[in-house]
C-alpha positions in Angstrom: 15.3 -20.6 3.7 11.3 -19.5 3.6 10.5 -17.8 6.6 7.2 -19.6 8.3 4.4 -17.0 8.2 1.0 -16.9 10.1 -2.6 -16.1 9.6 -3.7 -13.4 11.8 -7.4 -12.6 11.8 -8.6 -9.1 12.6 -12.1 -9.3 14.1 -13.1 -6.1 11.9 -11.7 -8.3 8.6 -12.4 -11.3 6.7 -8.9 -11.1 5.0 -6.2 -13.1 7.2 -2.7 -10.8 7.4 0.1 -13.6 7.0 2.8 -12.1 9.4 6.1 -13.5 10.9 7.8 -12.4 13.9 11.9 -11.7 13.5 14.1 -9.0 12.4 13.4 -7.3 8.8 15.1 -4.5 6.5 13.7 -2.1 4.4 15.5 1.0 2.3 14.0 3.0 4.9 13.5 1.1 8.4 14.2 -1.8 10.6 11.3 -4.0 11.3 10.1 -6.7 13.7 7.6 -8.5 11.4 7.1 -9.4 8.0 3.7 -9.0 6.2 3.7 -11.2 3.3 1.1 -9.2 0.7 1.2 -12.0 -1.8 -2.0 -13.2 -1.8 -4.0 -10.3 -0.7 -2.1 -8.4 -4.2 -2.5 -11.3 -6.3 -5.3 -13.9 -5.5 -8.5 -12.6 -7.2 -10.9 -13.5 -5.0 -9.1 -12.5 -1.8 -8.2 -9.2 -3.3 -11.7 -8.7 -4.4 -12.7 -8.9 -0.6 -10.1 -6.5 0.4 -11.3 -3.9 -2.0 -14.7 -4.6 -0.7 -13.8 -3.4 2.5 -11.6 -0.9 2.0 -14.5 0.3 -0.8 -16.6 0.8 1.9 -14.7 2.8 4.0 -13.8 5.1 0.9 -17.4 4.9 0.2 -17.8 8.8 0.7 -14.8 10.5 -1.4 -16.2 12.7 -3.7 -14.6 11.5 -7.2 -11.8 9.0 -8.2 -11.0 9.0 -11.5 -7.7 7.1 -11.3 -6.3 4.7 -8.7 -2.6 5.1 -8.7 -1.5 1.9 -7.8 1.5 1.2 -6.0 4.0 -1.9 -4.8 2.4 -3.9 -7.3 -1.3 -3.5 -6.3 -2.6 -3.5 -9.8 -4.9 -6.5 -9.0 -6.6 -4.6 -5.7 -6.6 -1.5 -7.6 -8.9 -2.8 -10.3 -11.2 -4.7 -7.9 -11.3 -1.3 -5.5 -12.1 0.2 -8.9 -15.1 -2.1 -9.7 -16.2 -2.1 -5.8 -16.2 1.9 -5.9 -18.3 2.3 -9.0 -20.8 -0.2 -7.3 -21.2 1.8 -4.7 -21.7 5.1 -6.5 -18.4 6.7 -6.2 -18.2 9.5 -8.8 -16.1 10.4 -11.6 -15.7 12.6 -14.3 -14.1 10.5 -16.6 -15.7 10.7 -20.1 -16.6 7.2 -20.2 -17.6 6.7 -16.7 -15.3 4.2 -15.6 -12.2 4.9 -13.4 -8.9 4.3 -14.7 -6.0 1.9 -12.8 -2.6 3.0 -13.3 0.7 2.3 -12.2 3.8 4.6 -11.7 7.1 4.2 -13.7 10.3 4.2 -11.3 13.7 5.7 -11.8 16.6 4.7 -11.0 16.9 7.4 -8.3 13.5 6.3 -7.2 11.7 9.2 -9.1 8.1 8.5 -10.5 7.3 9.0 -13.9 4.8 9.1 -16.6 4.9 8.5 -20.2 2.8 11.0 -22.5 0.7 8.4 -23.4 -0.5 7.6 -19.5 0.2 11.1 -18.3 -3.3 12.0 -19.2 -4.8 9.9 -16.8 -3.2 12.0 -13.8 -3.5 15.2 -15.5 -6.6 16.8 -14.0 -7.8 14.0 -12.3 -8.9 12.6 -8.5 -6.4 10.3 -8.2 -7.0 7.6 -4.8 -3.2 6.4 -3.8 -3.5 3.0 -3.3 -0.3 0.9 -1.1 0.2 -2.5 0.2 1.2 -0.6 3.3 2.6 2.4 4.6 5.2 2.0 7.2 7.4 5.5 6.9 5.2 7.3 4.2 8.2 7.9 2.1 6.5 6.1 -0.8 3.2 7.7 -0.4 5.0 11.4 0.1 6.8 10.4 -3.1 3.4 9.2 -5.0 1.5 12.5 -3.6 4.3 15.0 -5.5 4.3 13.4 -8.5 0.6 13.5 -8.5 0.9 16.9 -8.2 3.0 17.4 -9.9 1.7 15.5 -13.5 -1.5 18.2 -12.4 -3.3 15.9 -10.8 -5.4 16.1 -7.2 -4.9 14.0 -4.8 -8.4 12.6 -3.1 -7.2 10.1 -0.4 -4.5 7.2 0.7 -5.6 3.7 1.2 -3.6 0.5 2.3 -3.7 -2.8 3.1 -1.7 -2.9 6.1 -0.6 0.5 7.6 1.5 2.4 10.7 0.4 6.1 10.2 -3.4 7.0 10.5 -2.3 9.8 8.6 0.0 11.0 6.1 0.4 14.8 4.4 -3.0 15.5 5.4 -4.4 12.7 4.6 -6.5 10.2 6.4 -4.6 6.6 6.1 -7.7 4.3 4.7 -6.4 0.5 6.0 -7.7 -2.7 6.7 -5.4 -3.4 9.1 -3.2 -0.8 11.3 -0.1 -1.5 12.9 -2.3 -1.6 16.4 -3.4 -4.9 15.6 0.3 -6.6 16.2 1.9 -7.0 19.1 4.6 -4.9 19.8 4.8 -4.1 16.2 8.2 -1.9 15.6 9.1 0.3 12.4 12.3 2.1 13.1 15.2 3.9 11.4 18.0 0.9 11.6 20.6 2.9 14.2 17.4 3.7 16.5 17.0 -0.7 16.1 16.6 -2.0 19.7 17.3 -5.7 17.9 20.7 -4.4 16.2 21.7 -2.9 19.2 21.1 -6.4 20.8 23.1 -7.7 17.9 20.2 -9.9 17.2 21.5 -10.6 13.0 18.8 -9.9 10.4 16.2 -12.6 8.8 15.7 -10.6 5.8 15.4 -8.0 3.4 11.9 -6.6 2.6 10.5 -4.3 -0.9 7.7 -4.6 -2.3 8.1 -7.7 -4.1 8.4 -9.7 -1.0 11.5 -11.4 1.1 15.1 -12.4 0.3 15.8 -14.1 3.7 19.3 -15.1 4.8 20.5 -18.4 5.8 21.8 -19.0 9.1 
């Protein structure tokens, strides 16, 4: 079973947001769309006009020295890379060139980073970078490990996002949760659709859907 998804056009975008309407599981919430990131992640020219516009918006951070990309943004992440040097974003980087780097995971969901890419955290601006922040677990979770490896955090940015801010941080996004409908993100026992016994469509990650058959 694929579940049918549909383009929604913001009228401050050019990117569509492919969304479908039903009942959706995460590790950390209940959800009453899916946003499938597929394209926007891993089409170059579409994810060359997201980093565009998220680019812009960003336009005034100090330094980035390293994207830290996460849920499999590496694609976005090197095209926000490219789009922020064009637009004179700083760094101190010896070679003048920002680095894109992703995180390695644990098996208790811990990140991690070898010696030989823990240097590119290490005293660094690091720009989180998510296919979108419902909760802000993951991004909490990305901002301590910066930290902790001795890095600084400089900003968040997202494709799709519910929080305008997390830890202190501004929530950079091209599109906010605003946009949809009715758009729900909710622990699962605080669920209005469980408590209607309305059965799942699907689990969600960051790799995408397993949907369930009827």
């Amino acid at each position: 079973m694929v579940i049918p998804t549909i383009h929604f056009r913001s009228e401050y975008s050019s990117i569509p947001l492919r969304i479908a309407k039903g009942h959706f599981a995460t590790s950390h919430s209940h959800l009453n769309y899916y946003i499938d990131m597929t394209y926007t992640k891993h089409r170059l020219s579409e994810a060359r006009e997201a980093a565009k516009e998220l680019a812009i918006q960003l336009q005034d951070t100090r330094f980035v020295d390293t994207i830290l990309c996460l849920d499999g943004t590496e694609v976005l992440g090197a095209c926000l890379a490219e789009a922020l040097i064009d637009l004179g974003v700083r760094n101190k980087n010896e070679h003048n060139t920002i680095y894109v780097l992703s995180p390695e995971y644990t098996s208790g969901s811990q990140y991690i980073f070898r010696e030989n890419t823990a240097h590119l955290i290490q005293n660094r601006h690091v720009l989180l970078l998510a296919a979108s922040v419902t909760t802000g677990n993951t991004v909490r979770g990305a901002l301590e490990a910066v930290r902790y490896y001795g890095g600084e955090p400089v900003g968040v940015c997202s494709i799709f996002s519910c929080l305008e801010e997390c830890e202190g941080f501004p929530v950079t996004a091209i599109f906010y949760s605003g946009v949809l409908d009715g758009y729900q993100c909710l622990p699962s026992n605080q669920c209005p659709l469980c408590r209607a016994g309305v059965r799942l469509d699907g689990l969600v990650n960051s790799y995408g859907i397993s949907s369930f058959y009827r």
